[in-house]
C-alpha positions as a Markdown table, in Angstrom:
| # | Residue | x | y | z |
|---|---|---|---|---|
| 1 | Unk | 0.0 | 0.0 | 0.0 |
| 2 | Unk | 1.6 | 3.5 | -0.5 |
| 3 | Unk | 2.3 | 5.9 | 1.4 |
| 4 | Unk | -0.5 | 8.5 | 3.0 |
| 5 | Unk | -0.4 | 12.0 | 2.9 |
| 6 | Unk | 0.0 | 14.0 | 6.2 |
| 7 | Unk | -1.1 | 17.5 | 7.3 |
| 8 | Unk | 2.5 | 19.0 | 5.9 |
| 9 | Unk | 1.1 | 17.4 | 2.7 |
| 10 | Unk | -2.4 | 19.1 | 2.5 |
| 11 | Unk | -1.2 | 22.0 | 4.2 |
| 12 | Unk | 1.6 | 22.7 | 1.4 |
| 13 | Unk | -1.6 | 22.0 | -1.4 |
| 14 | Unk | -3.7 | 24.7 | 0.3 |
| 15 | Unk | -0.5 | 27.4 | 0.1 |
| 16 | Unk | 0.7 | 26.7 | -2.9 |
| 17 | Unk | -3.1 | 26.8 | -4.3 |
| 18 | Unk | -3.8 | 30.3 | -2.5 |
| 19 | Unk | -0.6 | 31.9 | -4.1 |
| 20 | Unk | -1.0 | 30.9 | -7.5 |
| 21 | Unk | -4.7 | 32.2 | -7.3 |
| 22 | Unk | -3.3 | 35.7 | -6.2 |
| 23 | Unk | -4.4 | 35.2 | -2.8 |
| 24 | Unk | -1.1 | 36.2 | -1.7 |
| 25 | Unk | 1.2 | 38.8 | -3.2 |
| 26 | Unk | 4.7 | 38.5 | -4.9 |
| 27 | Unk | 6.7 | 39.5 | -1.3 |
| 28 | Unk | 4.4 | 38.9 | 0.6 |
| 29 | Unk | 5.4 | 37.6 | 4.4 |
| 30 | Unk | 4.0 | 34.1 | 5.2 |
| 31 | Unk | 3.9 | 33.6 | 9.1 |
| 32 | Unk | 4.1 | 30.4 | 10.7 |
| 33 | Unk | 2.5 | 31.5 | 13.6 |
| 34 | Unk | -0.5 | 32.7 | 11.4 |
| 35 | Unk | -1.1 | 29.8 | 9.4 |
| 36 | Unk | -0.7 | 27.3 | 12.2 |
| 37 | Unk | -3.1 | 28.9 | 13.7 |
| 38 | Unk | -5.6 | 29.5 | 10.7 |
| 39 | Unk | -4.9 | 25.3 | 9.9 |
| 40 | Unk | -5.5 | 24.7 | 13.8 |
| 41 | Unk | -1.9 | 22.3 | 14.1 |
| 42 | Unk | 1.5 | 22.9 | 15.3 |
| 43 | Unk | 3.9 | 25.1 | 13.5 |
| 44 | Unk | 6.2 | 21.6 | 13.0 |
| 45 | Unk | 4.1 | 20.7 | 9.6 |
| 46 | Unk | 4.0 | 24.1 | 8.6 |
| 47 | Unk | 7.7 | 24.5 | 8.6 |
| 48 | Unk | 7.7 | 21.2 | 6.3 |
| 49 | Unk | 4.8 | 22.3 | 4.0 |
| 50 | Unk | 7.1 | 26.0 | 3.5 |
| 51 | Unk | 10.2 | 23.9 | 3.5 |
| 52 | Unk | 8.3 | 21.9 | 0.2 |
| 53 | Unk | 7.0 | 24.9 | -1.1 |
| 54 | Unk | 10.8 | 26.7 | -0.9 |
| 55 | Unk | 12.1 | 23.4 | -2.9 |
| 56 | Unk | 9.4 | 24.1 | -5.5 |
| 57 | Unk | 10.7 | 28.1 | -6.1 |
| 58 | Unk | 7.1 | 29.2 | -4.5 |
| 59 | Unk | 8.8 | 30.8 | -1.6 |
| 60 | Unk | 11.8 | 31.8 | 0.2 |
| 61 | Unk | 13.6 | 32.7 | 3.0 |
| 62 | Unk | 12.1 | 29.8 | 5.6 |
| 63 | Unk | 13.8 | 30.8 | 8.8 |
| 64 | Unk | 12.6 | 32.7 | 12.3 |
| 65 | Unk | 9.3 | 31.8 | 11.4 |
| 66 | Unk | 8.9 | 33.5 | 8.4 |
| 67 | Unk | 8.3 | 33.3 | 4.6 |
| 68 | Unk | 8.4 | 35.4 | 1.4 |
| 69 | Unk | 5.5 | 34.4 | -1.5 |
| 70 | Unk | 7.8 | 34.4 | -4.8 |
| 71 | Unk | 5.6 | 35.1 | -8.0 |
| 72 | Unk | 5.2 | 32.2 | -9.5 |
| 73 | Unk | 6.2 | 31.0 | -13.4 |
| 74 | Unk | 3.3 | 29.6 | -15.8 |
| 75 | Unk | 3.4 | 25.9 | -14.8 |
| 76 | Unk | 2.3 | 23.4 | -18.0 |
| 77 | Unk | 0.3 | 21.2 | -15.2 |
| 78 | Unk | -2.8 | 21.7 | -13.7 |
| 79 | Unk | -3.7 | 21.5 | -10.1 |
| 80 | Unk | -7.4 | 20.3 | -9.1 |
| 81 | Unk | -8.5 | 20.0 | -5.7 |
| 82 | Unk | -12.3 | 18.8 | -4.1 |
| 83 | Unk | -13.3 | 18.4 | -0.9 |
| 84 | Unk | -17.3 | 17.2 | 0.0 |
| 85 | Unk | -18.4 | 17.4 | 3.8 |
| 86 | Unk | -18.2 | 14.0 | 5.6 |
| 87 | Unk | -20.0 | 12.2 | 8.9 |
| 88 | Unk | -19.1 | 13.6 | 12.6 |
| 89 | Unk | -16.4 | 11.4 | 14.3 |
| 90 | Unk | -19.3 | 10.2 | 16.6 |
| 91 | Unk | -21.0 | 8.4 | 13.6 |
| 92 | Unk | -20.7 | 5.0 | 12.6 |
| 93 | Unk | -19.8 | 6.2 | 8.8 |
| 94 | Unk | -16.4 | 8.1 | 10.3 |
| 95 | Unk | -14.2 | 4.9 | 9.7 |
| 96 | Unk | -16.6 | 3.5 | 6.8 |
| 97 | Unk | -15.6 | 7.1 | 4.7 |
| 98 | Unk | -12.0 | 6.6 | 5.7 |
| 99 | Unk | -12.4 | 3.2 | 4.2 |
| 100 | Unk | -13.4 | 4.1 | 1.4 |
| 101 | Unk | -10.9 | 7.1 | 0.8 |
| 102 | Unk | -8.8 | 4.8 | 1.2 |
| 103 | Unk | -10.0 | 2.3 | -1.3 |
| 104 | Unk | -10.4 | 5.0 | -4.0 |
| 105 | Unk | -7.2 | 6.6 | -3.7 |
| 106 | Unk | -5.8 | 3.1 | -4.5 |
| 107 | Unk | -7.8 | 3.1 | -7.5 |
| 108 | Unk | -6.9 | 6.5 | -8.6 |
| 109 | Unk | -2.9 | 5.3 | -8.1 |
| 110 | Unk | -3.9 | 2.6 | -10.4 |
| 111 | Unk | -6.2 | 4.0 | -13.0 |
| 112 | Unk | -4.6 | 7.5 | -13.2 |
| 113 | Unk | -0.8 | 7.1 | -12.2 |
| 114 | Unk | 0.2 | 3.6 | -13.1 |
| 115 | Unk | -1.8 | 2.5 | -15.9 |
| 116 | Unk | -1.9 | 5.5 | -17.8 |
| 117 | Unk | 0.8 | 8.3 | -16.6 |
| 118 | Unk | -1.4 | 11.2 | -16.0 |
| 119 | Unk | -0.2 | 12.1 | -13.0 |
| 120 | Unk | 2.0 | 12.4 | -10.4 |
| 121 | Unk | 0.2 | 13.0 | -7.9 |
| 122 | Unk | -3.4 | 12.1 | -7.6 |
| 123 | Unk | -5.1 | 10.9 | -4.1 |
| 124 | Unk | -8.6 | 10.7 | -2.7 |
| 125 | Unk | -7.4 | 12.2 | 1.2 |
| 126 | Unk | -9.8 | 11.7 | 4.1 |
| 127 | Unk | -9.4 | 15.1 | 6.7 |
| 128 | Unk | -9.7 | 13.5 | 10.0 |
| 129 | Unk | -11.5 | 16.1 | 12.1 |
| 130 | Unk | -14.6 | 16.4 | 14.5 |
| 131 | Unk | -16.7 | 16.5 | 11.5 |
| 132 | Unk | -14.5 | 14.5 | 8.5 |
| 133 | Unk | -13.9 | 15.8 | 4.9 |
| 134 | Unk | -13.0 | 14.1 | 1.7 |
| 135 | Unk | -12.0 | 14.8 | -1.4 |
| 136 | Unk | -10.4 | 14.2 | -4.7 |
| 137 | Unk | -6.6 | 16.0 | -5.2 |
| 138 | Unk | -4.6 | 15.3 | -8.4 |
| 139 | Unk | -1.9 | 17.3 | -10.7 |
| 140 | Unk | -1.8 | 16.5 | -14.5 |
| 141 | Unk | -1.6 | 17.9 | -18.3 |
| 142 | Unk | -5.0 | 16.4 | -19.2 |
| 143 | Unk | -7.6 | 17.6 | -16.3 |
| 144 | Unk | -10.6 | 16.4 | -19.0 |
| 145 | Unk | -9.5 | 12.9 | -18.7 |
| 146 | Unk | -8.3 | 12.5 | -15.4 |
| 147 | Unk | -11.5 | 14.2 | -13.7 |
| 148 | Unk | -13.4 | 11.4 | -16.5 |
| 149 | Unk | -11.1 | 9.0 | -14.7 |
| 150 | Unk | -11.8 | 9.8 | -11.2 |
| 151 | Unk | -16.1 | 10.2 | -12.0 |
| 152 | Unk | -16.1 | 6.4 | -13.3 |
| 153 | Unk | -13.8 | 5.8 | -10.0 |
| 154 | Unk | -16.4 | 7.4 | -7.9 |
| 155 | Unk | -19.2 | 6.0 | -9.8 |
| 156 | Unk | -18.0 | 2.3 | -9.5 |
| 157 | Unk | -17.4 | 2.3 | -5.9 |
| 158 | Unk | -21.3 | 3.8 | -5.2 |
| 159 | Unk | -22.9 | 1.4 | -7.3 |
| 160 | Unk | -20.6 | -2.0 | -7.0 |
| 161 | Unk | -19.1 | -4.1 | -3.9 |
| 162 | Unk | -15.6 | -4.0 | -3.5 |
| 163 | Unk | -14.2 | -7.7 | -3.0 |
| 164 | Unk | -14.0 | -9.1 | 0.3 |
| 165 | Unk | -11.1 | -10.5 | 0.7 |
| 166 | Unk | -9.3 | -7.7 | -0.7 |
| 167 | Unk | -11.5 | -5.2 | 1.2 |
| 168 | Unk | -10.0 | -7.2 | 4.8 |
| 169 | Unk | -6.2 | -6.7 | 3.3 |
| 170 | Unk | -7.1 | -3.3 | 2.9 |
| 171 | Unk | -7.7 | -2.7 | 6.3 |
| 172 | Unk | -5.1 | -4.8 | 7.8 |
| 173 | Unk | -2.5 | -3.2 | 5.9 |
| 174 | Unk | -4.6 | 0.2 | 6.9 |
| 175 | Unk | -4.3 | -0.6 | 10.7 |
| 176 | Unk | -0.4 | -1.5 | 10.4 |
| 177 | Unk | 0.6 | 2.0 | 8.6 |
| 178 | Unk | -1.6 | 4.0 | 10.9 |
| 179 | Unk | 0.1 | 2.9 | 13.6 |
| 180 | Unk | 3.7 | 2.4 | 12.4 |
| 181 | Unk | 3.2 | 6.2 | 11.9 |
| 182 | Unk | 1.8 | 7.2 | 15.1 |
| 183 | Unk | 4.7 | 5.1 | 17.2 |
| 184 | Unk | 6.3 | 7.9 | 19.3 |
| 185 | Unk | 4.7 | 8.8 | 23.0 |
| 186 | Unk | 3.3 | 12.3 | 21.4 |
| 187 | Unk | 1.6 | 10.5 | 18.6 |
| 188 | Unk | 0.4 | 8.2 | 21.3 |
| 189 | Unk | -1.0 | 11.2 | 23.4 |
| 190 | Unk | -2.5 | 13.1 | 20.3 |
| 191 | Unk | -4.4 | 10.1 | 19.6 |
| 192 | Unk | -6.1 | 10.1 | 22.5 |
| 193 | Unk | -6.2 | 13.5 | 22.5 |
| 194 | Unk | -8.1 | 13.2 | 19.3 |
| 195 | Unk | -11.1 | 11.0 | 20.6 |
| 196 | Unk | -11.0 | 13.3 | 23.7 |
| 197 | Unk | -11.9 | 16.3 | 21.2 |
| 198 | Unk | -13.8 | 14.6 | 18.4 |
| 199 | Unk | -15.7 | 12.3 | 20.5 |
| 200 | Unk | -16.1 | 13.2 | 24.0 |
| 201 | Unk | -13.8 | 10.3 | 25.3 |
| 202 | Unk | -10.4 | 9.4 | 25.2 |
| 203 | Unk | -11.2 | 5.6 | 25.6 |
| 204 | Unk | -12.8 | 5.5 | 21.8 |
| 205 | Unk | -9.5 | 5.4 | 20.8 |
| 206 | Unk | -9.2 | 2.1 | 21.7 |
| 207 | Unk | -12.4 | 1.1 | 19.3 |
| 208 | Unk | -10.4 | 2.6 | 16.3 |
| 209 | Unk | -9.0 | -0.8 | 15.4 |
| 210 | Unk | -12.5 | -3.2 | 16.0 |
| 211 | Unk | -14.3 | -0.2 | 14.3 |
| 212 | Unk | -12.3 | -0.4 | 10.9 |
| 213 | Unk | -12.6 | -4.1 | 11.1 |
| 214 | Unk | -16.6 | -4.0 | 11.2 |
| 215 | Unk | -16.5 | -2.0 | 8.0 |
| 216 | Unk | -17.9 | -4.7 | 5.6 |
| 217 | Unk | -18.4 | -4.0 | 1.3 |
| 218 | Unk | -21.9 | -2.8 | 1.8 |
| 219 | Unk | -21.1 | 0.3 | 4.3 |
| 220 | Unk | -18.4 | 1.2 | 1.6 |
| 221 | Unk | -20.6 | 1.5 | -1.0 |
| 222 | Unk | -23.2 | 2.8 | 1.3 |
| 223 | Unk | -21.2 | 5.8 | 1.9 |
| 224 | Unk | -19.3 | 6.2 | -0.9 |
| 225 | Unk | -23.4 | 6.9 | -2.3 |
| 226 | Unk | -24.0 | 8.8 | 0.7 |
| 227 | Unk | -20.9 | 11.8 | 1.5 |
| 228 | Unk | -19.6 | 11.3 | -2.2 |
| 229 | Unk | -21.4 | 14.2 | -3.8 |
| 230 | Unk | -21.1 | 18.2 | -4.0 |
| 231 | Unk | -18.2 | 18.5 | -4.1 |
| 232 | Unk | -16.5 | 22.4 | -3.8 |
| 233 | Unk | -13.0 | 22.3 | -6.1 |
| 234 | Unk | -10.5 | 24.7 | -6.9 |
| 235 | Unk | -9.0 | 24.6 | -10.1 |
| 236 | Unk | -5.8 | 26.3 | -11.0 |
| 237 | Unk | -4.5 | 25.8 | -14.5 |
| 238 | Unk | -5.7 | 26.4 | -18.4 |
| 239 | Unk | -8.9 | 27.4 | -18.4 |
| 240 | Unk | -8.9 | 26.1 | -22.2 |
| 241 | Unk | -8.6 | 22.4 | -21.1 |
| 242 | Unk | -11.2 | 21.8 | -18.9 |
| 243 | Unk | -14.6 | 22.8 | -20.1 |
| 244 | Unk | -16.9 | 25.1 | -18.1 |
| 245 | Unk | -19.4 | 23.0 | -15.8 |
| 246 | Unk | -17.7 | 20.2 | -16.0 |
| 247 | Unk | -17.1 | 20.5 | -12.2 |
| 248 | Unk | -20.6 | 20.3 | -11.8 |
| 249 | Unk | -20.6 | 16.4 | -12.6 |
| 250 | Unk | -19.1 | 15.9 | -9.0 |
């Protein structure tokens, strides 16, 4: 299974998207301070998502808690980004959706990526939060097809079963990464931290692991049909090669 996307990762998407819409001037100062507190999380992945964005010529000067914006160059690739609203952590859907993120984002890797190189970059992310969020992210030269790509994507998993078996790997191999990535004693605490805020007790952390394995084919689809739908995108790119309304499918 590949490797999820963290907060520095979404964080970075948001930034770079706001700058190359104008939302922030050539010279402008970014402070860490500011956006970790507009992105409610610690200034540890805002430093990395500036430290990416510095490596991509977006901004400079990462130090003392402070960046420049750099005006960006045209780029040939186009960045697309969706998010629909999701179930409260207190619902029984809140581990069904991040399921099923997960189950589309492998078949985005598979449709879009390695079968037929249109991207880079293309994920279906689940925003673990009080009240969850999901969404479609991807980078490419052809946003017509790959957006085609993703609807059939979206379409198959709210109106088939995925396979059983291969549904059960999933979230084995799920469980294993989650938790290789959350080893340390502060990860430990800011999981339980995290049911604290999101669900009024710290000891529903210790249903996370018999809640993903009760997630059977049917709830995928069920919610796949359910939060997959109205989606609110940002689109940054040639305005030529994605037809207007076209959005509106999602």
């Amino acid at each position: 299974m590949r490797e999820r996307r963290t907060s520095s990762d979404y964080i970075a998407d948001a930034i770079r998207v706001a700058i190359q819409d104008g939302q922030f001037a050539d010279g402008e100062e970014l402070n860490q301070v500011a956006l970790a507190r507009y992105f409610k999380v610690s200034r540890v992945p805002i430093r990395e998502a500036l430290r990416r964005l510095q490596a991509e010529g977006l901004v400079s000067n990462v130090a003392h808690r402070r960046a420049l914006v750099i005006e960006p160059q045209r780029l040939p690739t186009n960045y697309i980004i969706g998010y629909y609203a999701g179930p409260a952590a207190s619902s029984g859907d809140y581990n069904a959706l991040r399921i099923a993120t997960a189950v589309l984002s492998g078949r985005f890797f598979t449709e879009i990526r390695s079968k037929r190189n249109l991207s880079y970059a293309v994920d279906a992310p689940f925003v673990e939060r009080a009240v969850s969020t999901g969404g479609v992210y991807v980078t490419t030269v052809a946003p017509e097809q790959t957006l085609h790509l993703m609807r059939d994507e979206i379409d198959e998993l709210q109106n088939e079963l995925v396979d059983p078996a291969g549904l059960r790997r999933l979230v084995q191999q799920f469980i294993t990464d989650y938790f290789l990535k959350n080893e340390t004693n502060a990860d430990q605490a800011t999981f339980l931290a995290r049911a604290a805020l999101y669900e009024g007790d710290y000891r529903a952390a210790n249903r996370f692991v018999d809640d993903l394995r009760r997630v059977r084919p049917e709830d995928v689809r069920r919610v796949a049909r359910e939060y997959m739908r109205n989606f609110r995108f940002v689109y940054i790119g040639d305005p030529d090669k994605l037809p207007r309304g076209y959005l509106d499918q999602f």
